[in-house]
N, CA, C and O atoms as a GROMACS GRO file, in nm:
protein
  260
    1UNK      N    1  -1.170   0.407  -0.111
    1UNK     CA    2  -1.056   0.396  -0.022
    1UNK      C    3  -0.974   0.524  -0.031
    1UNK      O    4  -0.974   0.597  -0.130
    2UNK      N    5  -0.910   0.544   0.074
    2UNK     CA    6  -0.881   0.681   0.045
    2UNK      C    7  -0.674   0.603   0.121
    2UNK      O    8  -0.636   0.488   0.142
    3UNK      N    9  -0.604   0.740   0.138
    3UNK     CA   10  -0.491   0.755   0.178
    3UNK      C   11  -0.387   0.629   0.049
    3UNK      O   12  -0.305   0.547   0.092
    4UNK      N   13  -0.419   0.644  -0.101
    4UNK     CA   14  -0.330   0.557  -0.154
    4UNK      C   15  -0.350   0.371  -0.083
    4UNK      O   16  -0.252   0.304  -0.052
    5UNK      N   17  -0.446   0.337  -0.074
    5UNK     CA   18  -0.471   0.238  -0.016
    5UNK      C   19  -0.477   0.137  -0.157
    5UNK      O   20  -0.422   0.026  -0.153
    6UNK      N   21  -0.546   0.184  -0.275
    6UNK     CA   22  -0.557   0.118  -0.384
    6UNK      C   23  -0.384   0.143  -0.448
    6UNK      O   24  -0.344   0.032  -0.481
    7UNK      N   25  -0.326   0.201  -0.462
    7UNK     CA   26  -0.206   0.205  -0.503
    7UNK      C   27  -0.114   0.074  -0.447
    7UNK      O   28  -0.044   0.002  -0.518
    8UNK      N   29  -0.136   0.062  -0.275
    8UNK     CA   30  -0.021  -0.011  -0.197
    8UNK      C   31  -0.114  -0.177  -0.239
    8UNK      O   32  -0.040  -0.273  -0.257
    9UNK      N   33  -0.226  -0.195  -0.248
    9UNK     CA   34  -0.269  -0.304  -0.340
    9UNK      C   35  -0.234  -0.380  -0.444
    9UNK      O   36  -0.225  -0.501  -0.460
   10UNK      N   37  -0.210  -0.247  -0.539
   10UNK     CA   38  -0.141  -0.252  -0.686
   10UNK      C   39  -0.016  -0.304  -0.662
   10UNK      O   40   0.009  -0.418  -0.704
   11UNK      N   41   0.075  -0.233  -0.595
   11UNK     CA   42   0.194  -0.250  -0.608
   11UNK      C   43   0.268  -0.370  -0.523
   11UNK      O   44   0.388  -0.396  -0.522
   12UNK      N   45   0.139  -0.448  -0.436
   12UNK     CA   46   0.160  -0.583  -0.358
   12UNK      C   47   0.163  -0.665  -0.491
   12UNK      O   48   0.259  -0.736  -0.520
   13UNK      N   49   0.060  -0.652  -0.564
   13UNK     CA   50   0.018  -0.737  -0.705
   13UNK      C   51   0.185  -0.761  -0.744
   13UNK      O   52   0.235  -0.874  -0.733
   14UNK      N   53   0.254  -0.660  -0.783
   14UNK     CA   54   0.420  -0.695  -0.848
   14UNK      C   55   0.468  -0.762  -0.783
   14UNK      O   56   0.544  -0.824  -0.857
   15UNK      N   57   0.487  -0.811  -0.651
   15UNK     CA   58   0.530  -0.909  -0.621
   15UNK      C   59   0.520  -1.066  -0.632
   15UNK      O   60   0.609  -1.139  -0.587
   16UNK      N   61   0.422  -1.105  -0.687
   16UNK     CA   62   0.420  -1.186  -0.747
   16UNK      C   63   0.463  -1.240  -0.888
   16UNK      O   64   0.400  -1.203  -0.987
   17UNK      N   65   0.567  -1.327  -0.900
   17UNK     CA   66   0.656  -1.388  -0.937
   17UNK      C   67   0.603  -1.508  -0.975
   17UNK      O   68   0.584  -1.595  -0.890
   18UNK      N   69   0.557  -1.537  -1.172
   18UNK     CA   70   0.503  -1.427  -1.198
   18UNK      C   71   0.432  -1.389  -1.244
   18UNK      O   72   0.369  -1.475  -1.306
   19UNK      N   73   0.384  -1.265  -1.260
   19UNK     CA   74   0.273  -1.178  -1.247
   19UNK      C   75   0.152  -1.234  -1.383
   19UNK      O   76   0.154  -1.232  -1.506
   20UNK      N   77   0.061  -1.277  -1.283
   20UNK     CA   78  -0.003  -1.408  -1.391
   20UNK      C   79  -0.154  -1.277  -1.472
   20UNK      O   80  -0.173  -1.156  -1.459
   21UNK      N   81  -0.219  -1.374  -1.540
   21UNK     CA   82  -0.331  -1.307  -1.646
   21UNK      C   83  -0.427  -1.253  -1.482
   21UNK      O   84  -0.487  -1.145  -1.475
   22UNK      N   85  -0.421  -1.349  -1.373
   22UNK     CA   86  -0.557  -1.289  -1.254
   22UNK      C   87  -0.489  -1.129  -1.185
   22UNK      O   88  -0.558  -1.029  -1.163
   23UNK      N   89  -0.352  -1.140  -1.163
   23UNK     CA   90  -0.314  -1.003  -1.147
   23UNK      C   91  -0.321  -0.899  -1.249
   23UNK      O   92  -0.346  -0.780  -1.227
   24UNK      N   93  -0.292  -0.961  -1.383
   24UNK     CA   94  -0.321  -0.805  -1.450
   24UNK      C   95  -0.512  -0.765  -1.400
   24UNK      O   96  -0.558  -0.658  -1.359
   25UNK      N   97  -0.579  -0.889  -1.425
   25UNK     CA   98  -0.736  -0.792  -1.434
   25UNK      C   99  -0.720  -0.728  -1.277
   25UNK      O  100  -0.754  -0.609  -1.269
   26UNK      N  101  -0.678  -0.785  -1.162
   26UNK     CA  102  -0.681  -0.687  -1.041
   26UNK      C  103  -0.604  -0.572  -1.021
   26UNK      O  104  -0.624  -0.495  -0.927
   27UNK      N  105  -0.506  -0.555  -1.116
   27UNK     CA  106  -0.426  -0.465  -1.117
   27UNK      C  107  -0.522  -0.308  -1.222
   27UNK      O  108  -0.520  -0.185  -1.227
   28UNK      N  109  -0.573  -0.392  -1.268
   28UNK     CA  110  -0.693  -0.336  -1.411
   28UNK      C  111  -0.798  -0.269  -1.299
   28UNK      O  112  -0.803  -0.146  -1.292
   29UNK      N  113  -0.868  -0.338  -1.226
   29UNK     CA  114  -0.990  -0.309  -1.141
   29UNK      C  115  -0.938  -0.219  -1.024
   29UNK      O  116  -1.027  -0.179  -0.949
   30UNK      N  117  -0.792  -0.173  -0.990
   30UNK     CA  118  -0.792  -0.104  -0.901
   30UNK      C  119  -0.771   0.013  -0.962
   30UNK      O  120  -0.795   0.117  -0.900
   31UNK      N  121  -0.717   0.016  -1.109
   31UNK     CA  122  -0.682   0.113  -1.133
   31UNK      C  123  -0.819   0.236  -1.225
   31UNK      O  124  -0.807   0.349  -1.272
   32UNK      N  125  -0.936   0.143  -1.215
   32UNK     CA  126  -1.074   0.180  -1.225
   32UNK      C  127  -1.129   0.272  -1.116
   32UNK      O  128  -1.167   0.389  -1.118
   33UNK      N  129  -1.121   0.177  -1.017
   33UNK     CA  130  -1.125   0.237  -0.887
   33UNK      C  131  -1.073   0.307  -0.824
   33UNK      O  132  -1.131   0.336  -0.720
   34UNK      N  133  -0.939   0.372  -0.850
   34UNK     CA  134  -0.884   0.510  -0.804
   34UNK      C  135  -0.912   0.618  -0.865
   34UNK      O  136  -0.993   0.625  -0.958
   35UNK      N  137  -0.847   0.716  -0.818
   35UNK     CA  138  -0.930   0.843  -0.833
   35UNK      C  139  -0.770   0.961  -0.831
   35UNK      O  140  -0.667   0.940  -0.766
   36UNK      N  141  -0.792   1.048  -0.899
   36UNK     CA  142  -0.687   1.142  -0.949
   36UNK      C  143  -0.541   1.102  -0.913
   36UNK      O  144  -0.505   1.011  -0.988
   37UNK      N  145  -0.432   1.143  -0.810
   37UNK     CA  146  -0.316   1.091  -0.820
   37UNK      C  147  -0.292   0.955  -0.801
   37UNK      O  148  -0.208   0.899  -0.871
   38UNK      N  149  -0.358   0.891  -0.710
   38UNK     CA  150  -0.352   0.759  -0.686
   38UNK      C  151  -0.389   0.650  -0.836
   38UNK      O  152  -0.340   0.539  -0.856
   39UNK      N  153  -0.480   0.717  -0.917
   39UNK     CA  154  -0.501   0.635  -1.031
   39UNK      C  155  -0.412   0.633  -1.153
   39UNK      O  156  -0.404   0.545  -1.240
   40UNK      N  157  -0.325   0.785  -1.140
   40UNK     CA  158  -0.198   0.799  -1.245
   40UNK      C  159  -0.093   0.688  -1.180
   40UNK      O  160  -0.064   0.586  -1.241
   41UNK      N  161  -0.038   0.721  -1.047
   41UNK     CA  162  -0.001   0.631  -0.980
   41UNK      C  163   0.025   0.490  -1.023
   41UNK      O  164   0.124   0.433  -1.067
   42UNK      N  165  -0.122   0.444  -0.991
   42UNK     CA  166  -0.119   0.314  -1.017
   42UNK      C  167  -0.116   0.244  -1.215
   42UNK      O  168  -0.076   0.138  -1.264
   43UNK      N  169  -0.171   0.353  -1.267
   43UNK     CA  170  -0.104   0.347  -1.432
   43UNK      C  171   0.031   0.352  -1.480
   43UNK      O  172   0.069   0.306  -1.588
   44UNK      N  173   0.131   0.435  -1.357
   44UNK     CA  174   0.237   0.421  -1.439
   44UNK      C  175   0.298   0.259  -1.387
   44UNK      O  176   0.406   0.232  -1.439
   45UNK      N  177   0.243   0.152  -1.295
   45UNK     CA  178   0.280   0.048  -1.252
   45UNK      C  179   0.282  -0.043  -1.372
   45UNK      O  180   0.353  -0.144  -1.375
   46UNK      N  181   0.197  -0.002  -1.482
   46UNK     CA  182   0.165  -0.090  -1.599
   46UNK      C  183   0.308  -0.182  -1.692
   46UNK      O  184   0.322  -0.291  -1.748
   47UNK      N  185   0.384  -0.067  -1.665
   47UNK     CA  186   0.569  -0.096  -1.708
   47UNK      C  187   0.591  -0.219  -1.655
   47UNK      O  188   0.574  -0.323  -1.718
   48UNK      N  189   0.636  -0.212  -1.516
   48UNK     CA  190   0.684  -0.264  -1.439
   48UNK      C  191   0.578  -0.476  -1.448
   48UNK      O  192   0.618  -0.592  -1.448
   49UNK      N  193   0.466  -0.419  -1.451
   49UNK     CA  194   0.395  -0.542  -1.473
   49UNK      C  195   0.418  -0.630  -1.601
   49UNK      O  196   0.410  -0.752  -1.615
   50UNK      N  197   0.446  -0.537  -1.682
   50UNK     CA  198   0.467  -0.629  -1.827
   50UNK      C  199   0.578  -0.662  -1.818
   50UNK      O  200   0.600  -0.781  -1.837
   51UNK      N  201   0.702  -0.569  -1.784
   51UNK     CA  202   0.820  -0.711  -1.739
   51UNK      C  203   0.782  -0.838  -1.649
   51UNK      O  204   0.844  -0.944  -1.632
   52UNK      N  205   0.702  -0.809  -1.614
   52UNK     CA  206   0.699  -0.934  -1.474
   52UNK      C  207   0.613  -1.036  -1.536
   52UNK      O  208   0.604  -1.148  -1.487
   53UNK      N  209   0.542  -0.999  -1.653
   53UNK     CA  210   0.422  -1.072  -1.703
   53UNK      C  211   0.420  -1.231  -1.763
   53UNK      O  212   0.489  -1.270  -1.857
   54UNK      N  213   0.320  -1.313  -1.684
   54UNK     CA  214   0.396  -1.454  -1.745
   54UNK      C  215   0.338  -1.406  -1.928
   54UNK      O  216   0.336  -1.290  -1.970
   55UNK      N  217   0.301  -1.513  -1.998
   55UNK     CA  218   0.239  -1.525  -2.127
   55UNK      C  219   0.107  -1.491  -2.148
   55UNK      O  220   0.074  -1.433  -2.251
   56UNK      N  221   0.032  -1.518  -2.067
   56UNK     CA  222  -0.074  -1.517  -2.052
   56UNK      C  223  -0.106  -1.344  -2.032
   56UNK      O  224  -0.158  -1.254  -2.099
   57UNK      N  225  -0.055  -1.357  -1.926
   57UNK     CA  226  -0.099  -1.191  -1.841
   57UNK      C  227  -0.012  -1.061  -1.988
   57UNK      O  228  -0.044  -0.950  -2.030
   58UNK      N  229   0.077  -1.134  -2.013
   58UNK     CA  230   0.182  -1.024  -2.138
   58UNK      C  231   0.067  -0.986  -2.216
   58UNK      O  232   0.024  -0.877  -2.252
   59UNK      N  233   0.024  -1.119  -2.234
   59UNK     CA  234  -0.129  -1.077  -2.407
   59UNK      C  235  -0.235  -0.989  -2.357
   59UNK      O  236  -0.312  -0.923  -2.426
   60UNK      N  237  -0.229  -0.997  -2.228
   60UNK     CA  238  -0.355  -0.956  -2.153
   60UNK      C  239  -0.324  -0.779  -2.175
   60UNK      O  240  -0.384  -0.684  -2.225
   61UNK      N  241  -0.208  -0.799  -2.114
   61UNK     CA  242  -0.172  -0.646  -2.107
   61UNK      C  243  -0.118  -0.584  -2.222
   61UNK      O  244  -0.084  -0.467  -2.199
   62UNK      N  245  -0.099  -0.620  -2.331
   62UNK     CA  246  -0.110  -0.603  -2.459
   62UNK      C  247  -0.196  -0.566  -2.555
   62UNK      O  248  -0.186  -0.522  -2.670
   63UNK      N  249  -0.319  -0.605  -2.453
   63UNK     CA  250  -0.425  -0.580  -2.551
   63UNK      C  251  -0.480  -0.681  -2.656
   63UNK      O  252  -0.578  -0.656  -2.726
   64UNK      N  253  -0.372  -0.859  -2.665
   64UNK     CA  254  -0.411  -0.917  -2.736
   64UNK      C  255  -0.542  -1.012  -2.722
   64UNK      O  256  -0.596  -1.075  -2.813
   65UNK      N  257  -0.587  -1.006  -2.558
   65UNK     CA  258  -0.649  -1.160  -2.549
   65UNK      C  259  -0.791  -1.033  -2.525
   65UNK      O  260  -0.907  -1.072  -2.507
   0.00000   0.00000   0.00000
C-alpha cells in the first residue's frame, strides 16, 4: 500500500475504546507491513495504544502474554 494508507489504518485502530488484545496484533501486522516513514510512523502510535489498552491488549503490548 502505498500513500500512508497503512498508517491511517493504524491510527483508525485508536479509536477504539478500548483498544482490545485483536487491535494490538493488527496494529502489530501493519506495522510489519510498512515500509520506511510510514513504519516509524506507525511505531511511534505504540504510546498512545498502551494508554488506551484494555488488560488484555496492556500484557500484549508489554511483552507479557
Amino acid at each position: 500500500m502505498s500513500d500512508m494508507m497503512l498508517l491511517a489504518r493504524a491510527q483508525t485502530l485508536l479509536t477504539h475504546q478500548p483498544f482490545t488484545l485483536s487491535d494490538a496484533r493488527a496494529l502489530e501486522a501493519l506495522e510489519e507491513e510498512a515500509v520506511g516513514e510510514e513504519g516509524l510512523r506507525i511505531a511511534e502510535l505504540w504510546e498512545s495504544a498502551l494508554r488506551l489498552a484494555d488488560e488484555d491488549a496492556r500484557r500484549y503490548l508489554m511483552g507479557e502474554d
